[in-house]
Structures are given as structure tokens and as C-alpha cells.
C-alpha positions in Angstrom: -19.5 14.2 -30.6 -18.3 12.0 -27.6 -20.7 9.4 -26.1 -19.6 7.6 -23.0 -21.4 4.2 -22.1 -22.0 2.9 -18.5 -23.1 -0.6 -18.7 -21.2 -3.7 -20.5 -24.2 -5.8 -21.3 -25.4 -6.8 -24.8 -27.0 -3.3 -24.7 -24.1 -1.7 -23.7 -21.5 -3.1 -26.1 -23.9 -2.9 -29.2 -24.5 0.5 -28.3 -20.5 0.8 -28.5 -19.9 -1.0 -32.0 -23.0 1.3 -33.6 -22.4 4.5 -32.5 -18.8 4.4 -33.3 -19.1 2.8 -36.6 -21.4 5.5 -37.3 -18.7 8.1 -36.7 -19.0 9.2 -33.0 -16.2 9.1 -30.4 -17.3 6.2 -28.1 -15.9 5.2 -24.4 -16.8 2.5 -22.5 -17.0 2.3 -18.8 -15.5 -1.1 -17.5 -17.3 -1.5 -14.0 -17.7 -4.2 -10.9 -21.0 -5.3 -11.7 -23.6 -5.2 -14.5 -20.7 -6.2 -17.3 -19.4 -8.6 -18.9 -15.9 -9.7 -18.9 -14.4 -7.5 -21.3 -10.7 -8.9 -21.4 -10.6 -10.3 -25.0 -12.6 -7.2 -25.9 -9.9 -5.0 -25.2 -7.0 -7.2 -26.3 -9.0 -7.3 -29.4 -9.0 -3.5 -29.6 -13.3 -3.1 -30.4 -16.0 -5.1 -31.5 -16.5 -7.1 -34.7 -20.1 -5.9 -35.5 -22.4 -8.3 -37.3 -26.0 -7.3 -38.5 -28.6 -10.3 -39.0 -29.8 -13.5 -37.4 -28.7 -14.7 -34.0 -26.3 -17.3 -33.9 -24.6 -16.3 -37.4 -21.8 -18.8 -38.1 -18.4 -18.8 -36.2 -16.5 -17.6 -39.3 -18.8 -15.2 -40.0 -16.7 -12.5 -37.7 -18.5 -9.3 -39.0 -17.0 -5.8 -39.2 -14.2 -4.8 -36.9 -15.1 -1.7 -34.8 -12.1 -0.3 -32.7 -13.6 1.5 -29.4 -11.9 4.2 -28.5 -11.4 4.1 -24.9 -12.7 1.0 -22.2 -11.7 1.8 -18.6 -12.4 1.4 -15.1 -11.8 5.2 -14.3 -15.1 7.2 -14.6 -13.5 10.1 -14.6 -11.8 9.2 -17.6 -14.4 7.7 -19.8 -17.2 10.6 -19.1 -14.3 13.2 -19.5 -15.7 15.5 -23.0 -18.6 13.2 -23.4 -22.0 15.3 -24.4 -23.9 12.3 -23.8 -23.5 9.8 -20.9 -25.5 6.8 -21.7 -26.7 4.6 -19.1 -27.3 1.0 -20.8 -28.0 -1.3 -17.7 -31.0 -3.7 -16.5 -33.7 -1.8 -14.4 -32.4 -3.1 -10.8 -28.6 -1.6 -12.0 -29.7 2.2 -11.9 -29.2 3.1 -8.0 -25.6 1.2 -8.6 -24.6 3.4 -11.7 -26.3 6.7 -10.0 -23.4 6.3 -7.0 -20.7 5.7 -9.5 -21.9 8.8 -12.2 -23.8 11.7 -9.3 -20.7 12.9 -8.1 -18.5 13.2 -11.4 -20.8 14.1 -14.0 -20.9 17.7 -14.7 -24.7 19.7 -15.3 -23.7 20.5 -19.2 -23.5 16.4 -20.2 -27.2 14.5 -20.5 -27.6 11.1 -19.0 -29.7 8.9 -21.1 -30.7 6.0 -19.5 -31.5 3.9 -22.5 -33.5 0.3 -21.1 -36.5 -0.6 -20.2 -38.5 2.0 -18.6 -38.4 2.1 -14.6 -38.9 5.9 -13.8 -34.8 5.9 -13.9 -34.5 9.4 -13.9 -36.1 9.8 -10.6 -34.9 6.9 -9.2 -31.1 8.2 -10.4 -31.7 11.7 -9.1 -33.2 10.2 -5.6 -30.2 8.6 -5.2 -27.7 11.3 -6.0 -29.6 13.5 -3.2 -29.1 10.5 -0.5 -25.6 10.9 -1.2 -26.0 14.7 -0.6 -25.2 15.5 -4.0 -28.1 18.4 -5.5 -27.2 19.2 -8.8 -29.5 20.2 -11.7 -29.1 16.8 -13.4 -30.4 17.1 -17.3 -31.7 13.1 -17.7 -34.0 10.9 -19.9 -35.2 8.1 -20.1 -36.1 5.4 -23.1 -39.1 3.4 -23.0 -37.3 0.4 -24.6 -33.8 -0.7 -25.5 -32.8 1.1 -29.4 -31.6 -2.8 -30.4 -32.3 -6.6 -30.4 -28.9 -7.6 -29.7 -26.7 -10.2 -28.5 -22.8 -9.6 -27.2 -20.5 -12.6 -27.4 -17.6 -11.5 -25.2 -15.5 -14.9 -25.7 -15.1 -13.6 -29.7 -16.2 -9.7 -29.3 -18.8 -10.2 -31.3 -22.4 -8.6 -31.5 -25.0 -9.6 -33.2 -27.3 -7.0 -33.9 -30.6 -8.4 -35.5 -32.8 -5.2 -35.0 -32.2 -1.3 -34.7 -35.8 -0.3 -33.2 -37.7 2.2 -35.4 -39.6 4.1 -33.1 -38.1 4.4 -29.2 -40.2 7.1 -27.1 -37.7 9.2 -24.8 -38.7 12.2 -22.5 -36.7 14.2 -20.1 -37.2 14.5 -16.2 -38.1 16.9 -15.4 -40.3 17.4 -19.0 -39.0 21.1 -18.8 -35.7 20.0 -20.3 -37.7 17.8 -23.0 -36.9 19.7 -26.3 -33.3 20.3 -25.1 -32.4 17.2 -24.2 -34.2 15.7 -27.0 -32.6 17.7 -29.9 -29.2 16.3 -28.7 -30.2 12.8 -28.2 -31.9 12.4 -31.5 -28.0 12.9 -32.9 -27.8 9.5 -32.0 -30.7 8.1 -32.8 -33.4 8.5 -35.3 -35.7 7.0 -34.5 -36.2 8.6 -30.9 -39.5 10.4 -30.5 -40.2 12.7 -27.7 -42.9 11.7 -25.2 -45.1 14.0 -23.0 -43.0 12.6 -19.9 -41.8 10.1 -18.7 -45.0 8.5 -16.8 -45.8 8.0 -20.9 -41.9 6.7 -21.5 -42.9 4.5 -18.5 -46.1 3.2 -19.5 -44.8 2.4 -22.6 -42.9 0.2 -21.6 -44.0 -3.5 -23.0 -42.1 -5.8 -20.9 -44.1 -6.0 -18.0 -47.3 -6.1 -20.0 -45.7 -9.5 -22.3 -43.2 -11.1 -19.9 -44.8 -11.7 -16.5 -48.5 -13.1 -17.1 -47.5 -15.8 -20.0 -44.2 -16.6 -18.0 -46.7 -17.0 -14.8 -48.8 -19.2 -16.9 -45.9 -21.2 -18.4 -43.7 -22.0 -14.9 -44.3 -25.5 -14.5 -43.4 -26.3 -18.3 -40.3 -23.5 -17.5 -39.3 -25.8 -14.5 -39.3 -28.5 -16.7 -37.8 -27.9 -19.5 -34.2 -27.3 -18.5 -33.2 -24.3 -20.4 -35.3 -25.2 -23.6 -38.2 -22.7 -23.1 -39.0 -20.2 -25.6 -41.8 -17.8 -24.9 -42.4 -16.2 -27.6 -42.4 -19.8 -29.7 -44.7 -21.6 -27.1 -45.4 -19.5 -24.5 -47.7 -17.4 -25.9 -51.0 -18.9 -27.1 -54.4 -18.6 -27.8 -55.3 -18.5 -23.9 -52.3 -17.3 -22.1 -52.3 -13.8 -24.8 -55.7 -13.5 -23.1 -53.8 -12.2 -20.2 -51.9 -10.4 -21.7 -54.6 -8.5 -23.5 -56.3 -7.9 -20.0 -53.3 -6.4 -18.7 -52.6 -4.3 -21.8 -56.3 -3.1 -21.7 -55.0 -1.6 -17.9 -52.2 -0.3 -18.9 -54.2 1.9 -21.4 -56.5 2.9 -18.6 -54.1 3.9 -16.8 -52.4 6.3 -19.6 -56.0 8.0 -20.5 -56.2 8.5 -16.8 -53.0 10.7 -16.8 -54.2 13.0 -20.1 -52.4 10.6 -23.1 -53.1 7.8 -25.2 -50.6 4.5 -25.3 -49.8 2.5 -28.4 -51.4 -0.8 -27.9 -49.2 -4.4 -27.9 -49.4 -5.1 -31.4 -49.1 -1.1 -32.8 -46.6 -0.7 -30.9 -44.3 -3.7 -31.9 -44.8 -2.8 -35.4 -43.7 0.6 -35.1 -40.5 -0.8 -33.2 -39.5 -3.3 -35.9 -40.0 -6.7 -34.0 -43.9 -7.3 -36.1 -44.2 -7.4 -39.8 -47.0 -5.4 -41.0 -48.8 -8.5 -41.9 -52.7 -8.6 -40.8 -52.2 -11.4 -37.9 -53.2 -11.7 -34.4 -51.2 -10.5 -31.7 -50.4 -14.4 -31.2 -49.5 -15.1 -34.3 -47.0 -12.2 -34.3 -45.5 -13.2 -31.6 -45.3 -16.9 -32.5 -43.6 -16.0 -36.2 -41.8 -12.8 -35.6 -38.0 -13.1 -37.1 -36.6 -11.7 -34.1 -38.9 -12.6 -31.3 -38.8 -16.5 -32.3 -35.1 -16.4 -32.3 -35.2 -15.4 -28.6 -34.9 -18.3 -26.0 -35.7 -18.1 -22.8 -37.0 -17.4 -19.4 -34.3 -20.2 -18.5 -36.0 -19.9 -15.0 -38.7 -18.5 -13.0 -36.2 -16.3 -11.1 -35.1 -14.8 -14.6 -35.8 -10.7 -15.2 -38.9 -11.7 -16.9 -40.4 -12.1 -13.7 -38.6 -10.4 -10.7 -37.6 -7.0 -12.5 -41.1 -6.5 -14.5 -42.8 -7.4 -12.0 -41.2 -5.2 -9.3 -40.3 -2.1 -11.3 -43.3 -2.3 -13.9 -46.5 -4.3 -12.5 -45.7 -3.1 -9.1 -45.4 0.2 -10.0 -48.6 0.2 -12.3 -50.8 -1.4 -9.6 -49.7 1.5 -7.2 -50.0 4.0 -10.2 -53.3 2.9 -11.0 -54.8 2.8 -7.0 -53.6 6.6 -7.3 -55.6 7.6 -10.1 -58.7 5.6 -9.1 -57.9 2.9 -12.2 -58.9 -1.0 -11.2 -56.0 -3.2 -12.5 -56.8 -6.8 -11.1 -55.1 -8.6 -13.8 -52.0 -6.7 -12.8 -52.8 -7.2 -9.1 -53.5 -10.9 -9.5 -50.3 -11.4 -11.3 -48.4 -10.1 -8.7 -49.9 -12.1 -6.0 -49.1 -15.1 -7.5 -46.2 -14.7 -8.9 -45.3 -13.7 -5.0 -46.7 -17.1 -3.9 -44.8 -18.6 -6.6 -41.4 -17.0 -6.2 -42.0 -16.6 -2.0 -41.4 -13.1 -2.3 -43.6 -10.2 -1.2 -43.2 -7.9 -4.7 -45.4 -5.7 -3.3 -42.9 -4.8 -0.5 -40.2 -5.0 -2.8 -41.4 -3.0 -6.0 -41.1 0.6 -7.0 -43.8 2.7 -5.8 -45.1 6.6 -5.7 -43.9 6.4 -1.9 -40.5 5.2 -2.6 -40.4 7.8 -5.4 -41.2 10.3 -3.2 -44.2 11.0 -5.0 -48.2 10.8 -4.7 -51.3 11.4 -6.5 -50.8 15.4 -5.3 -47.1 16.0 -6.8 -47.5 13.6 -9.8 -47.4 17.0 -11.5 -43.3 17.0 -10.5 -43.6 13.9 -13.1 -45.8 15.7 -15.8 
């Protein structure tokens, strides 16, 4: 089985190493934006794979993984490929739906496997503004399938975490078992969602990153690259908003017929919480993988702009549809707007701009 991969990030590149180490035919697609510079990569030949902590020593190389094909030719790297997977940051998907609507064929599945941000949609949307109408068979991930780290200088990936439990639905939910019985080749630990308004509400980083982050920009600011969120950030009054915004979240999912896995259940089931009886705090503040996690770097990082336009933005305008309060959302977004001087409810994903509304959400469901 062939999967191609569109998207040279640390997502992307682990995604390469994995799957072909465990036996599939992998290609890579070598593209202007949203990658990485891939020139030792491909003098190298592949990937040396290494499983554990992050920052492993330098001698510690790992196994060597040879990719099959890396390219700059779409055509090329999707040619034979059952699976076409999409591993790219939220803002990338409009980008990668230009490059992939007009040369992927109706019998191979794109699975856009990131954070959630209603990417199917949002891909198909696109591929109609180009005048291109075909019957598209797509899903979408609620969450990357790794912790990982690429280190293009030595092709190396560190891989500290294989999630256990990833929820994936199709668009439209029609094509769910279908799609889901060839994408679980891949990966066990996929598990089929009711659609992907659940797949999207699933989605954790919004919830974690952009109220703590808020909280924590002036010691951000100040720190000079030496912030660690999940170390410092969160604490026993900033998790406060997170609860509030997770308590929202699971409002809004009971308001569309299905129940949502809560902050900490949910972390558990992926693999980044032990199964320890601690707070949500203190799972955060000692988790193995979390704690070895630096960053936002800076207030203009993806922590704030991408989960707050593609997730809170999208949640408040959810939730105003279905008749669900979400200040805690809605106040994060103000400020953060004040704070970054940019309007993020202007600029964020919305029913409109999906060319949907409370009447057709049934398109989504």
C-alpha cells in the first residue's frame, strides 16, 4: 500500500520514517511552503528514526529509514498512492487544496491528519473556487497521530509518542465506514467519530493553548524564548480557564446530539497523561512528553493566532448557532485581539465562510 505525504513538517517527516518502517511504500511531496529544507534529507537517502525523549544525544542517530521517493512533482509523488495524507498546520490547507484538487483522482482518500479545522470543507471549498467539482473522499483527524520532533540538519526524528486513541470521520459522514476501513491500515489507533463537527470539537488545542498563553504574555515577552507552558504556564488559577472553556466546549457537543471526552480523559486516552489520579494541573505540569515541550516562543506563535482563529473563533460562532453561551471563549478572543491588534473575529473560520448555517449544519452531520 502506497501513502503519499503533503507536508514536510515534524508531522510530515515522522509520518514518513513510521509508515515506511512499518512496511508501506511512502513518498514525500517536497513543496514551496509549509516544509522544511529537505536537502540533507535526501542526500541522506531517508530518515534516521529515533523513539524516546526529545533532545536524545547527537550520537544517538537512531534507525535508518530510506523514503522511497521526495519530489517537487505532485503528479509524481500521489501517482499509485491509496492514501494522500495531508500533514500541514491549520492555516496550510487552502495552500495544499490548490496544489492536490486538480491532480488527485476520486479512488485515493485524502486524510488531513492535524489539528482539527473543519479541513475537509475548507479543502473541498477551495477546490470548487478553482472550478474543480469532483466527489472528493476526505477525513479529517482530530489531533496529530505523534509527539514528534524533525531535525532536518541530521534527518533525524525524534518520535517520543505514537497517540493511542486519534478520532477521524469522513466529510461528508456518508463515506465514514469506507474511508475509515482503509485509514485504519495505517493507524490503530484511529477511531471513527460521528462527523467531523465531533473530530472538530475534539480538538484540544484551542481549549489548552490560547487562555493560559493569554494569561502568561507578559512573562512570554519576557522571557526570551525560555517559556514553557506546560512547566509554568499552567497553574492552579490559569487551568481555571481552561476548565471554563472546556466546560463550553462540551456544551456545545451535547448541543449537536454527542458527548466530548473531557481535558484530562481525553489526554489519557491519547498517551500524553499517565493514568495516575492527579489534577488536570498536575498532569500537565509532570507529563513526560508535555514537560519536555518548550515554548510559545512568542505571542504571535500558533498557540495563539491559529487556535484562536480556526478553533475559538469557530466555536464562538458555532455555539451563537446552536443557542450555547461561550463567554470564556468570547472573552479570550477579545483580548487576545486587543493584545495581538488583530480583529480574530474578522479573521477566523466561521459557518459563513464555510458556507454553512445553523439550517444546513446537517451537510456536516
Amino acid at each position: 500500500m502506497k501513502v503519499a505525504i503533503v507536508g514536510a513538517g515534524n508531522g510530515g517527516l515522522t509520518a514518513c520514517a513510521d509508515l515506511k518502517e512499518r512496511g508501506f511504500e511512502v513518498s514525500l511531496f517536497e513543496s514551496d511552503k509549509f516544509c522544511k529544507d529537505l536537502d540533507f534529507i535526501k542526500k541522506e537517502g531517508g530518515l534516521y528514526l529515533c523513539e524516546g525523549e526529545i533532545g536524545s544525544s547527537e550520537d544517538e542517530k537512531g534507525k535508518f529509514i530510506e523514503i522511497d521517493l521526495i519530489s517537487d512533482d505532485i503528479n509524481e509523488v500521489i501517482k499509485g498512492a491509496e492514501v494522500v495524507m495531508v500533514v500541514a498546520p491549520g492555516v496550510a490547507i487552502e495552500y495544499f487544496a490548490r496544489i492536490l484538487a486538480p491532480v488527485v483522482n476520486e479512488d485515493q482518500i485524502i486524510l488531513i491528519n492535524c489539528a482539527a479545522c473543519m479541513a475537509p470543507v475548507r479543502f473541498i471549498n477551495e477546490a470548487k473556487e478553482m472550478g474543480i467539482n469532483k466527489r472528493f473522499k476526505i477525513a479529517e483527524t482530530n489531533t496529530l497521530t505523534y509527539g514528534t520532533r524533525a531535525i532536518v540538519e541530521s534527518a533525524k526524528i525524534e518520535l517520543y509518542l505514537r497517540a493511542k486513541k486519534v478520532y477521524l470521520a469522513a466529510y461528508p459522514c456518508s463515506d465514514n465506514e469506507e474511508v475509515f476501513e482503509v485509514c485504519k491500515k495505517l493507524y490503530d489507533c484511529f477511531v471513527l467519530a460521528k462527523n467531523i463537527l465531533q473530530v472538530n470539537l475534539e480538538n484540544g488545542n484551542p481549549e489548552v493553548h490560547p487562555g493560559p498563553c493569554l494569561l502568561n504574555a507578559g512573562r512570554i515577552d519576557f522571557s526570551g524564548g525560555e517559556f514553557w507552558l506546560y512547566r509554568e504556564g499552567i497553574t492552579e488559577h490559569t487551568i481555571n480557564v481552561l476548565e471554563a472553556v472546556e466546560k463550553e466546549r462540551i456544551a456545545l457537543g451535547r448541543a449537536l446530539g454527542f458527548e466530548v471526552e473531557g481535558a484530562l480523559e481525553a489526554r489519557q486516552n491519547r498517551g500524553y497523561f499517565s493514568q495516575d489520579e492527579k489534577t488536570l494541573q498536575e498532569h500537565f505540569n509532570t507529563s513526560e512528553v508535555f514537560t519536555q515541550i518548550k515554548g510559545p516562543t512568542s505571542v504571535t506563535s500558533r498557540y495563539f493566532t491559529e487556535d484562536i482563529s480556526t478553533g475559538l473563533v469557530f466555536w464562538s460562532d458555532l455555539g451563537k448557532a446552536l443557542g450555547v453561551p461561550t463567554p470564556n471563549i468570547d472573552a479570550i478572543i477579545v483580548l487576545a485581539s486587543s493584545l495581538l491588534k488583530t480583529d480574530f473575529y474578522a479573521e477566523g473560520l466561521t459557518l459563513d465562510k464555510l458556507g454553512l448555517d445553523k439550517a444546513n449544519l446537517d451537510k456536516v452531520m
